[in-house]
C-alpha positions as CSV (number, residue, x, y, z in Angstrom):
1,X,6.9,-13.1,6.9
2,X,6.0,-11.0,9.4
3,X,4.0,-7.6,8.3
4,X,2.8,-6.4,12.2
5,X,3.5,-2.6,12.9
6,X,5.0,-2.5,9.6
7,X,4.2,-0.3,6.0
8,X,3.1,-2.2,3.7
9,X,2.9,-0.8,0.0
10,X,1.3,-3.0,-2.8
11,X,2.3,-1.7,-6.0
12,X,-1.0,-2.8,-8.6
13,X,-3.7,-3.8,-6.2
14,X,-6.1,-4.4,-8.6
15,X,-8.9,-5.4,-6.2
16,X,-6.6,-5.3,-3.3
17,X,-7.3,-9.0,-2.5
18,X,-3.6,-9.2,-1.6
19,X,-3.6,-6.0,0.7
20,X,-6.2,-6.9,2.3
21,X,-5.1,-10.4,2.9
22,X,-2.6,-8.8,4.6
23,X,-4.4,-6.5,7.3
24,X,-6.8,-9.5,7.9
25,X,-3.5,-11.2,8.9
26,X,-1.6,-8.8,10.6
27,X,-4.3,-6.3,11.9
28,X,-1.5,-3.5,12.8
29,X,0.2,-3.2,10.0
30,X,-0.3,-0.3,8.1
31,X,-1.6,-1.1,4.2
32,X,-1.3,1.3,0.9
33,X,-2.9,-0.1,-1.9
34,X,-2.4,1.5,-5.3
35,X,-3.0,1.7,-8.9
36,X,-5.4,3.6,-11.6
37,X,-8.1,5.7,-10.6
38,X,-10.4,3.0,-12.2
39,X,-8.8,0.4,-9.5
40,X,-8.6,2.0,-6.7
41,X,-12.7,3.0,-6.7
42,X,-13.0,-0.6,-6.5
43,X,-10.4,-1.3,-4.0
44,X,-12.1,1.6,-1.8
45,X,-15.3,-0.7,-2.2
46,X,-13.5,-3.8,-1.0
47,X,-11.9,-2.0,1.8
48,X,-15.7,-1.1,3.2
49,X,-17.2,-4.7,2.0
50,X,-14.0,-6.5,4.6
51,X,-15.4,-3.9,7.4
52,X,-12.5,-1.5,7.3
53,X,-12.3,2.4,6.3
54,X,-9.8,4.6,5.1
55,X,-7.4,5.4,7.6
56,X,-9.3,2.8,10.4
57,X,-8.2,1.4,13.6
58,X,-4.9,-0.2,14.1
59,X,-1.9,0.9,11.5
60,X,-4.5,1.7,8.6
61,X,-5.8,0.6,5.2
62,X,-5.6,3.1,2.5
63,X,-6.7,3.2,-1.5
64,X,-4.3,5.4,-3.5
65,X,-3.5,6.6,-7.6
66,X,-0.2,5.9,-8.5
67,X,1.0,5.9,-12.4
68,X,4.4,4.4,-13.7
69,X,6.9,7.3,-13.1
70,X,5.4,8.2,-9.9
71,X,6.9,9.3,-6.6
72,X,6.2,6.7,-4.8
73,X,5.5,9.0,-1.7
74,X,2.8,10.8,-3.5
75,X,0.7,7.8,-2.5
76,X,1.6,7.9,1.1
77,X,-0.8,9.0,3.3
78,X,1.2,12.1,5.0
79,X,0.7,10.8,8.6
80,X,3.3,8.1,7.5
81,X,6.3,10.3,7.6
82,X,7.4,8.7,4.8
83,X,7.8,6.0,6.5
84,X,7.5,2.4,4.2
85,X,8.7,-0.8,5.6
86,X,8.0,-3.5,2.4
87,X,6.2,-3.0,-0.6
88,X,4.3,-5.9,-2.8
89,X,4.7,-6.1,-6.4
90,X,2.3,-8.5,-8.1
91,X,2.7,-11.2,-5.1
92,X,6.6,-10.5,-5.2
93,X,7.5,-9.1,-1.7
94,X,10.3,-6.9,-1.1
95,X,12.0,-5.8,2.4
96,X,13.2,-2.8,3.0
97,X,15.5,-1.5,6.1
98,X,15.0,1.6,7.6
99,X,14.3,3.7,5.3
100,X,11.9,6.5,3.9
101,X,10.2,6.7,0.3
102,X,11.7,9.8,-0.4
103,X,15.0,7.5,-0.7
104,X,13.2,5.1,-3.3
105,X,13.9,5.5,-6.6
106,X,10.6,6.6,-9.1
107,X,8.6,4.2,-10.8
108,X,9.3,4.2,-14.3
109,X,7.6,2.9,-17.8
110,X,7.9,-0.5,-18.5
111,X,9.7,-0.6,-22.1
């Protein structure tokens, strides 16, 4: 898989091990990690601990809140356009073609 130049959305981050794992690897690629507001102090943490900041050189690194039911592009930073290119679901990958997240269906509530 190759994530350079592309938008890379990981659903859950946790920590954002995974995300990060990813811009370490492919230093231009763009990275959204998300989940509760609990989560994503820590993954702001981990994102300064690996030497990056918010919004830093190359395509990015950013922490976000998302909930279940979300609009996915709520967690987009709004320099992105919109624009998302995979996203990462609890190490499941998914590729998307061209395509924006306003065209992404909404997270909903696990039953």
């Amino acid at each position: 898989m190759d994530f350079a130049g592309k938008v890379v959305l990981e659903l859950g981050s946790g920590t954002g091990c995974l995300g990060l794992w990813v811009k370490k690897q492919y230093p231009t690629a763009t990275v959204v990690m998300t989940d509760v507001e609990q989560s994503v102090r820590i993954i702001r943490e981990n994102i300064a601990l690996n030497g990056y900041s918010e919004g830093s050189k190359y395509g990015g690194v950013y922490a976000s809140e998302l909930y279940f039911g979300a609009d996915v592009e709520t967690a987009l930073p709004p320099t992105l356009g919109g624009r998302l290119d995979c996203i990462l679901v609890r190490y499941v990958l998914v590729f998307l073609g061209p395509t924006t997240a306003t065209r992404l269906p909404p997270l909903s509530r696990p039953r």
